[in-house]
Backbone as ProteinMPNN parsed JSONL, in Angstrom:
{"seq_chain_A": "XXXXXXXXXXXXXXXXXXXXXXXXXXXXXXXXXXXXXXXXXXXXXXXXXXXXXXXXXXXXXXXXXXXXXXXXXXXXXXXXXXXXXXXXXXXXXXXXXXXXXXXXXXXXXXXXXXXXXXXXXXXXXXXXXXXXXXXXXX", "coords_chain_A": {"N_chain_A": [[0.844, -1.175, 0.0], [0.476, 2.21, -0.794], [2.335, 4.909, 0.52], [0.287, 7.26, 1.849], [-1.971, 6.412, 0.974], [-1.885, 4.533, 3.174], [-1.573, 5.97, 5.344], [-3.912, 7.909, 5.433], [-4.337, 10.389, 3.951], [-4.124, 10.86, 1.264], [-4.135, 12.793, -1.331], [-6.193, 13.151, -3.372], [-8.667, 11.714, -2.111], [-9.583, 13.833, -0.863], [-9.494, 17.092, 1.005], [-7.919, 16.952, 3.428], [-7.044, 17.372, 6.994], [-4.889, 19.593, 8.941], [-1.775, 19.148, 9.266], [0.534, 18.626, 11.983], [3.725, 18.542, 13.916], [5.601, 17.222, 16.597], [6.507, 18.812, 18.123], [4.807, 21.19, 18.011], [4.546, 22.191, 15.787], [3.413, 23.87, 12.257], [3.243, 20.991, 10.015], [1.903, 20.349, 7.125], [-0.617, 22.128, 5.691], [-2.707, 20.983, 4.321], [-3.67, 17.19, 2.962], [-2.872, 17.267, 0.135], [-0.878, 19.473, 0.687], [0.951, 18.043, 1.875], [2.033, 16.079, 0.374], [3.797, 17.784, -1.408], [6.292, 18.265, -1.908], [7.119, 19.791, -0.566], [7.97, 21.042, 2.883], [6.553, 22.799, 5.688], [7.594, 23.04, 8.126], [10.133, 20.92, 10.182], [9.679, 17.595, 10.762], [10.91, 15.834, 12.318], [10.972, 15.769, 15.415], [11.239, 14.361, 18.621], [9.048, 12.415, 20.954], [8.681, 13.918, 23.23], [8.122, 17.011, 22.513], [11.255, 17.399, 21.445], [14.155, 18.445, 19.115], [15.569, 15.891, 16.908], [16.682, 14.369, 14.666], [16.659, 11.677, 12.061], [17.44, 8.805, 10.005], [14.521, 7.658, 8.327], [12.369, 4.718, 7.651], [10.542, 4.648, 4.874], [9.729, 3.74, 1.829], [8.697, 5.437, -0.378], [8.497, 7.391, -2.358], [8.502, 11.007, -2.986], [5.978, 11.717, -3.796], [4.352, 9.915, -2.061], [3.938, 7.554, -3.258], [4.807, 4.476, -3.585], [7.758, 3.212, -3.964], [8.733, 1.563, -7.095], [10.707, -1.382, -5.983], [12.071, -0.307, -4.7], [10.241, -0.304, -2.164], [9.197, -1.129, 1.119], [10.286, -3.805, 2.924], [11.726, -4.953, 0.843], [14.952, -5.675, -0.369], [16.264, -3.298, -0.566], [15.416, -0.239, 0.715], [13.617, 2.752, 0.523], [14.574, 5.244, 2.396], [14.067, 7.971, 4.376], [14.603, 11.621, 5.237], [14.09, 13.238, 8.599], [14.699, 15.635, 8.995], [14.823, 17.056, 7.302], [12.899, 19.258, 4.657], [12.445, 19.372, 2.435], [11.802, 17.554, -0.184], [13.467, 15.225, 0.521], [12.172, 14.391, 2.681], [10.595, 12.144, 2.464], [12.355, 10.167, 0.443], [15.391, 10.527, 0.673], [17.277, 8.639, 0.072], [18.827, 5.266, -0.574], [18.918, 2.737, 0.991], [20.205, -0.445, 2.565], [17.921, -3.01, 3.477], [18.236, -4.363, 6.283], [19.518, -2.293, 8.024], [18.747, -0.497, 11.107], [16.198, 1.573, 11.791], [14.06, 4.48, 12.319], [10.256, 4.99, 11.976], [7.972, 6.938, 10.44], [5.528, 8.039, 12.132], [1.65, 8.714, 12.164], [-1.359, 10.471, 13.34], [-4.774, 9.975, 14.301], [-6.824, 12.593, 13.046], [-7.282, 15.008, 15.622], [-9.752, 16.106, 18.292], [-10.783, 18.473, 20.132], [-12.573, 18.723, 23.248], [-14.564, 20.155, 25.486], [-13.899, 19.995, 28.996], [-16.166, 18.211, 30.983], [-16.881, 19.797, 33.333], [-15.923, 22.761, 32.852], [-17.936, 23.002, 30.798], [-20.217, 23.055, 32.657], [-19.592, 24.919, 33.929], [-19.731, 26.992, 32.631], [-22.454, 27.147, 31.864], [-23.226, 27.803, 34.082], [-22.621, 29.97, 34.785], [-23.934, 31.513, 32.212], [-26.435, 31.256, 33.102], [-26.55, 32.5, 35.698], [-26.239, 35.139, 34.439], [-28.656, 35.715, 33.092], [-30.735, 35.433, 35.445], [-29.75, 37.859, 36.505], [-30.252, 39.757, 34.892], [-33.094, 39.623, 34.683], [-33.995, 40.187, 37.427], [-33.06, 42.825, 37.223], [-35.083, 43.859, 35.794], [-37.453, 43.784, 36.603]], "CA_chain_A": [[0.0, 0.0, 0.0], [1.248, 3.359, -0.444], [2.136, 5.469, 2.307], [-0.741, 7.842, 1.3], [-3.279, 5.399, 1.411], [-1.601, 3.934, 4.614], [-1.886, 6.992, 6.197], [-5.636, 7.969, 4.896], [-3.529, 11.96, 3.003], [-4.296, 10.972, -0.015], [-5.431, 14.172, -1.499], [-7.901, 12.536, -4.083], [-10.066, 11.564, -0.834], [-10.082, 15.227, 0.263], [-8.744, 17.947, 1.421], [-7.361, 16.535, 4.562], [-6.548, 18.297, 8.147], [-3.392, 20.031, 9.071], [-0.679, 18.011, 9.632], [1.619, 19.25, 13.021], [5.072, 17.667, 14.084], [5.268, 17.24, 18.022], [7.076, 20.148, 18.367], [3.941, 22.427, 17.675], [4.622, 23.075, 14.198], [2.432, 23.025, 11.056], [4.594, 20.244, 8.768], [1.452, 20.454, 5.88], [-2.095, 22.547, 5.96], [-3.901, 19.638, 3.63], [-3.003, 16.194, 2.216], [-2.062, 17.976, -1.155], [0.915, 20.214, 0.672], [2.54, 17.074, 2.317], [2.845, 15.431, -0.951], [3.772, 18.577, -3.115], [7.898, 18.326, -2.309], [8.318, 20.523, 0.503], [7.502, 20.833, 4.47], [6.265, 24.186, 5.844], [8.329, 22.671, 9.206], [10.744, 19.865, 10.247], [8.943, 16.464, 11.162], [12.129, 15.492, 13.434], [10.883, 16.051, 17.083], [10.767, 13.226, 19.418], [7.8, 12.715, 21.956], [8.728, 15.481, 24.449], [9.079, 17.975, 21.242], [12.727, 18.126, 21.039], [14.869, 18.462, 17.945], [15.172, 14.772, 16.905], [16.988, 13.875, 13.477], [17.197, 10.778, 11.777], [16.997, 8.309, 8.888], [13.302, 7.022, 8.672], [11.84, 4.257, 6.658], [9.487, 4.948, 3.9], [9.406, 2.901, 0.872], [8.052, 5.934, -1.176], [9.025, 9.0, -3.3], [8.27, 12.626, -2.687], [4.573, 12.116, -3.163], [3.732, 9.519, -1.147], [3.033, 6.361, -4.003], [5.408, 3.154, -3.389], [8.911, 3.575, -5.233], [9.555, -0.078, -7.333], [11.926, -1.719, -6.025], [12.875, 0.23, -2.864], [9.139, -0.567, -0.954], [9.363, -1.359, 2.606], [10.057, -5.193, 2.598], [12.503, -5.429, -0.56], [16.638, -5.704, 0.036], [16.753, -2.17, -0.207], [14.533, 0.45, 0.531], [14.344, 4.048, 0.107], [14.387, 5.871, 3.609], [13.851, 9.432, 4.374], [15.234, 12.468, 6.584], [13.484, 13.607, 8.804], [15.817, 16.94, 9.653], [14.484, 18.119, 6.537], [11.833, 20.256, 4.729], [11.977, 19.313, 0.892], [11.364, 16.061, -0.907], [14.079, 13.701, 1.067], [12.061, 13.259, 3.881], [10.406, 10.98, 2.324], [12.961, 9.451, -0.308], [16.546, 10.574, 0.707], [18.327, 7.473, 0.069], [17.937, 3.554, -0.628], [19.987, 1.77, 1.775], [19.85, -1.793, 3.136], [17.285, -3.52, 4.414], [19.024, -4.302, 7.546], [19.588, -1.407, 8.583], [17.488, -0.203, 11.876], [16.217, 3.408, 11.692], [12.792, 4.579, 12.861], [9.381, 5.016, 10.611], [6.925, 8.012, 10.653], [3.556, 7.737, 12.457], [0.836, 9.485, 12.112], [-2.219, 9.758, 14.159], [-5.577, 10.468, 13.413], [-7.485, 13.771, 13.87], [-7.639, 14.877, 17.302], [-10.424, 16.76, 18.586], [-10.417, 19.282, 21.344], [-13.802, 18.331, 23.421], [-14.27, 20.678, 26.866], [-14.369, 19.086, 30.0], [-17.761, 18.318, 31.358], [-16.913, 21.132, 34.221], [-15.904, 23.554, 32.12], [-19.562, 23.302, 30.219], [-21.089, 23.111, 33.611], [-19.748, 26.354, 34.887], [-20.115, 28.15, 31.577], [-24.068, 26.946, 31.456], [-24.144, 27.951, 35.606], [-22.478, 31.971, 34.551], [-25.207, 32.09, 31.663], [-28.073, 31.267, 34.071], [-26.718, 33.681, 36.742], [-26.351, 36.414, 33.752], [-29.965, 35.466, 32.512], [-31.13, 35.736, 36.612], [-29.707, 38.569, 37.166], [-31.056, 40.133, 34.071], [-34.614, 39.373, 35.042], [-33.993, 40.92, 38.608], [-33.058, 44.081, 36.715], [-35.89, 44.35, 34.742], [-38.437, 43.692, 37.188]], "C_chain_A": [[0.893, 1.243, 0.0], [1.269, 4.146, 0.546], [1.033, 6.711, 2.372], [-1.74, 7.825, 1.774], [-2.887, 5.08, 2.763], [-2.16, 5.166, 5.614], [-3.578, 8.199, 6.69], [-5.003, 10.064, 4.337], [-3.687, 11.567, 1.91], [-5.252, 12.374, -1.149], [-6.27, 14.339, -2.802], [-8.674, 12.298, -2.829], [-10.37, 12.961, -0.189], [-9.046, 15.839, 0.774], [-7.805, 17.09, 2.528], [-7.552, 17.634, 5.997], [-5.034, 18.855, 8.215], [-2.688, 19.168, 9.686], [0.5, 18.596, 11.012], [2.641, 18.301, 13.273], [4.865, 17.553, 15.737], [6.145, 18.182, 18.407], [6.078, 21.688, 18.476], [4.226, 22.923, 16.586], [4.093, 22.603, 13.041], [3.743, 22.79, 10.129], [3.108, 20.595, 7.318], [-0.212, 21.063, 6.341], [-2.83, 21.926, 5.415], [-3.101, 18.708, 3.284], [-2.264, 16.409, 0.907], [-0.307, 18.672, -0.385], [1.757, 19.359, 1.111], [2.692, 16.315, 1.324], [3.604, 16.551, -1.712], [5.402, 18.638, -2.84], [7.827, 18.881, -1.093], [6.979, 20.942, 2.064], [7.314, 22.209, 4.806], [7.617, 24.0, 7.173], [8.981, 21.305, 9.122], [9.761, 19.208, 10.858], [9.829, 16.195, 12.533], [12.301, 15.868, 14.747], [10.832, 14.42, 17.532], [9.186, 13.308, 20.338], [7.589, 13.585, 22.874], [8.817, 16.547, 23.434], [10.147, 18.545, 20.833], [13.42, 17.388, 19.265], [15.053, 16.619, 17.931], [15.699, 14.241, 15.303], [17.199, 12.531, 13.379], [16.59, 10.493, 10.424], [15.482, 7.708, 9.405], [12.608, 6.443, 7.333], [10.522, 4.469, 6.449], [9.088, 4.384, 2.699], [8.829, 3.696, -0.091], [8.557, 7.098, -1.693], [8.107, 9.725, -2.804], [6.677, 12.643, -2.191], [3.867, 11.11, -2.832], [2.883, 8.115, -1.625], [5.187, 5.262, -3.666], [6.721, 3.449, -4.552], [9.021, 1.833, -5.809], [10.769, -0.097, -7.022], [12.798, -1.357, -5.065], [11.262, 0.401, -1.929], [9.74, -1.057, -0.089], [9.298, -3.431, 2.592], [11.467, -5.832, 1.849], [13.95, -5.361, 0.026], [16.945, -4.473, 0.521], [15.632, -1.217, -0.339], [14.269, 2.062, 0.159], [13.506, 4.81, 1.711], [14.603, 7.523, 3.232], [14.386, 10.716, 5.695], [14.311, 12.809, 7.455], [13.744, 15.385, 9.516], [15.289, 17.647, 7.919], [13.425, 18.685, 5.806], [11.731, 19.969, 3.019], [11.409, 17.818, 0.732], [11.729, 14.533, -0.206], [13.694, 13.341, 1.969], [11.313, 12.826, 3.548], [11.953, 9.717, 1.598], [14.557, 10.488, -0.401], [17.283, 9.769, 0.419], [17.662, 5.994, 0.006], [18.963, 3.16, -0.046], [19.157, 0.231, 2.407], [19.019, -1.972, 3.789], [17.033, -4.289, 6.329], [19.352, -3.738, 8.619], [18.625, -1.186, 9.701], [17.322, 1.509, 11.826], [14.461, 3.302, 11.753], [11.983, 4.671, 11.742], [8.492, 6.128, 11.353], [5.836, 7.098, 11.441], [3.084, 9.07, 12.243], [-0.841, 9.866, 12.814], [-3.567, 10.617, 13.391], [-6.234, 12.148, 13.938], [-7.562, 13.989, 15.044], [-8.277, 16.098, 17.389], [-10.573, 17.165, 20.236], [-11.997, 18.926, 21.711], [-13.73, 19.154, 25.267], [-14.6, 19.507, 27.871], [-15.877, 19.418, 30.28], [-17.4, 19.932, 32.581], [-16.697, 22.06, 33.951], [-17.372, 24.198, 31.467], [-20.412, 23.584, 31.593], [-20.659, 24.729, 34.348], [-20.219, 27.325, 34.019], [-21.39, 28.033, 31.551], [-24.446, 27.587, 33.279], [-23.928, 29.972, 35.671], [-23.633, 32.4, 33.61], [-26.796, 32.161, 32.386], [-27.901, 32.434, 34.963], [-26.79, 35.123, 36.083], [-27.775, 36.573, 33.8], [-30.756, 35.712, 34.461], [-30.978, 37.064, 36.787], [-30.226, 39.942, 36.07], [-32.695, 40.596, 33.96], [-34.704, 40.27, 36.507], [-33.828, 42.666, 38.762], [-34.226, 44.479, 36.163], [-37.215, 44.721, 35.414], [-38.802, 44.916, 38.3]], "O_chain_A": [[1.909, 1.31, 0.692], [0.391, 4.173, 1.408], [1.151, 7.167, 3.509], [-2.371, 8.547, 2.546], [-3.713, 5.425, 3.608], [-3.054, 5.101, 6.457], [-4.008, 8.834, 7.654], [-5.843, 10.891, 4.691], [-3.036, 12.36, 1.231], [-6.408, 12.644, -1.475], [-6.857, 15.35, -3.188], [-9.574, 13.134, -2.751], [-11.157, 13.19, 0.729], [-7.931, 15.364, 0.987], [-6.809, 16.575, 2.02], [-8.23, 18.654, 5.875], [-4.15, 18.435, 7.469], [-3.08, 18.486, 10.633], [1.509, 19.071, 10.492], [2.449, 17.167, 12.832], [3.733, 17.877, 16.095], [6.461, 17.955, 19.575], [6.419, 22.812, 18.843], [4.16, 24.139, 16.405], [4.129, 21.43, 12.669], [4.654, 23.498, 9.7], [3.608, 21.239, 6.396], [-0.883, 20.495, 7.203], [-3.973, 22.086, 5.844], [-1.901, 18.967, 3.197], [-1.215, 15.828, 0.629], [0.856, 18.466, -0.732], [2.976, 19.482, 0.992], [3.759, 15.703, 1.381], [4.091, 16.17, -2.777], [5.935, 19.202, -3.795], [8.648, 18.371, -0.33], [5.755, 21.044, 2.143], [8.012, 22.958, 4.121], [8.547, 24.806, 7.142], [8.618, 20.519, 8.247], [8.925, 19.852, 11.491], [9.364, 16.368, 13.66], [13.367, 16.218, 15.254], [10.436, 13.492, 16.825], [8.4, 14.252, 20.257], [6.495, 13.976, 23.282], [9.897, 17.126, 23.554], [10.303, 19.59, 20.201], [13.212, 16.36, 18.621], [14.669, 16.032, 18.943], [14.816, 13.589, 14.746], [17.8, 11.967, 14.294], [15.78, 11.163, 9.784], [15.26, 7.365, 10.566], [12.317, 7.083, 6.322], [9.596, 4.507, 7.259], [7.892, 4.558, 2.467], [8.279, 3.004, -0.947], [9.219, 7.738, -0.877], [7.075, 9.321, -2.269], [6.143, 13.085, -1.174], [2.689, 11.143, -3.187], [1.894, 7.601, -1.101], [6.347, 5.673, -3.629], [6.582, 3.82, -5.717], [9.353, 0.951, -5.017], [11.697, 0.624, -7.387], [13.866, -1.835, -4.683], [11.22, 1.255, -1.043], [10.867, -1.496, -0.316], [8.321, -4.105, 2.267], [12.082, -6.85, 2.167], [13.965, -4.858, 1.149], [17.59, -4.253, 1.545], [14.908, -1.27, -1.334], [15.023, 2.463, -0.727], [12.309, 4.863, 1.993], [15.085, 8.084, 2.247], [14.455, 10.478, 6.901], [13.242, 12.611, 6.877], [13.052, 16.029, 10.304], [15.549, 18.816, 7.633], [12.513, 18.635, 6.632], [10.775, 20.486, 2.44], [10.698, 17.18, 1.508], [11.141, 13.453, -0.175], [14.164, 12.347, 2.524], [10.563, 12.846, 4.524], [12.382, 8.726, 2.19], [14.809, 11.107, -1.435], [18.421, 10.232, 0.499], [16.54, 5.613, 0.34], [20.037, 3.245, -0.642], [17.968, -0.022, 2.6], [18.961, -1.308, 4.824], [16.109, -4.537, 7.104], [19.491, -4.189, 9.756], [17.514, -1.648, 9.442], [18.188, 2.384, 11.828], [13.768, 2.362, 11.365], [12.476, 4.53, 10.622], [8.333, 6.198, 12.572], [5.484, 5.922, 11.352], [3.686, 10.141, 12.156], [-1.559, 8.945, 12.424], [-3.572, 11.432, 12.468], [-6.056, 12.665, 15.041], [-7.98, 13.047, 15.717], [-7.807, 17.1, 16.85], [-10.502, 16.437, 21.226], [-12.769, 18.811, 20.759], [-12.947, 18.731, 26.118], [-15.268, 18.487, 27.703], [-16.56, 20.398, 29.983], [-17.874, 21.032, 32.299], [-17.215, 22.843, 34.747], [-17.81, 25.346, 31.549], [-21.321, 24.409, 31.502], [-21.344, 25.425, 35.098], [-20.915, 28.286, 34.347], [-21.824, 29.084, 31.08], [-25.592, 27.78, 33.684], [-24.59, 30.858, 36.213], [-24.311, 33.384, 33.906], [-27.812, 32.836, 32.224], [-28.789, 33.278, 35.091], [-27.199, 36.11, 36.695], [-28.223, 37.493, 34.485], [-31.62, 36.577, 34.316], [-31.966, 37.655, 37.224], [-30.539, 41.025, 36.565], [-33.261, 41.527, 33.388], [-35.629, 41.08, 36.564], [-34.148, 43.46, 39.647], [-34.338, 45.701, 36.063], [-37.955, 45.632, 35.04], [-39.844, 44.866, 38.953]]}, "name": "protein", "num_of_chains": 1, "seq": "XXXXXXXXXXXXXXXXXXXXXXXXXXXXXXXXXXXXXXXXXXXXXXXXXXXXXXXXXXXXXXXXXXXXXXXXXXXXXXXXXXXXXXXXXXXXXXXXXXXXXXXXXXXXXXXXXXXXXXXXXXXXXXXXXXXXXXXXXX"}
């Protein structure tokens, strides 16, 4: 499968969402800009968002369809930077299959949802506005 499809960026299915790095930085604003060659930001944070370079397997060229012959699987594959901002972090290099070096993830949408107490105080300030409203009027 391509990493595209793997990832559900394919930007025939749609626009997409913005893409962020764990650093807080937008890497692509739709599925179209992270295929089109180049990164608005570096990908290359770790999980705490620090700086974070390395090789990372990919099995795919620039935009994100299966290279023959260097897919993920085959002797040799074609890995990617992740320290950088054009085309090679996907397809920087085809080196050995052997090799160990990390692989992108990606996760899915994440939606901001308030806490229930949050809604409960904001629905207990509109009642006391709306009370004290009525106490004025009367």
């Amino acid at each position: 499968m391509d990493a595209r499809g793997n990832t559900g960026t394919n930007p025939g299915s749609g626009a997409g969402a913005p893409i962020y790095n764990l650093g807080d930085g937008l890497v692509a604003s739709s599925n179209a800009d992270l295929w089109d060659g180049n990164l608005a930001n570096l990908i290359g944070f770790d999980e705490n968002g620090n700086p974070r370079t390395t090789l990372v397997w990919t099995g795919t060229v620039p935009t994100g369809v299966g290279t023959t012959n260097l897919q993920l699987g085959q002797p040799n594959a074609a890995a990617g930077w992740n320290g950088i901002t054009t085309s090679g972090w996907t397809d920087f290099t085809a080196s050995n299959s052997s090799q160990v070096y990390s692989v992108y993830g990606l996760s899915d949408v994440l939606v901001a949802i308030p806490e229930p107490g949050t809604a409960g105080l904001l629905a207990l300030g509109l009642a006391a506005l709306a009370g004290l409203g009525r106490s004025r009027s009367a």
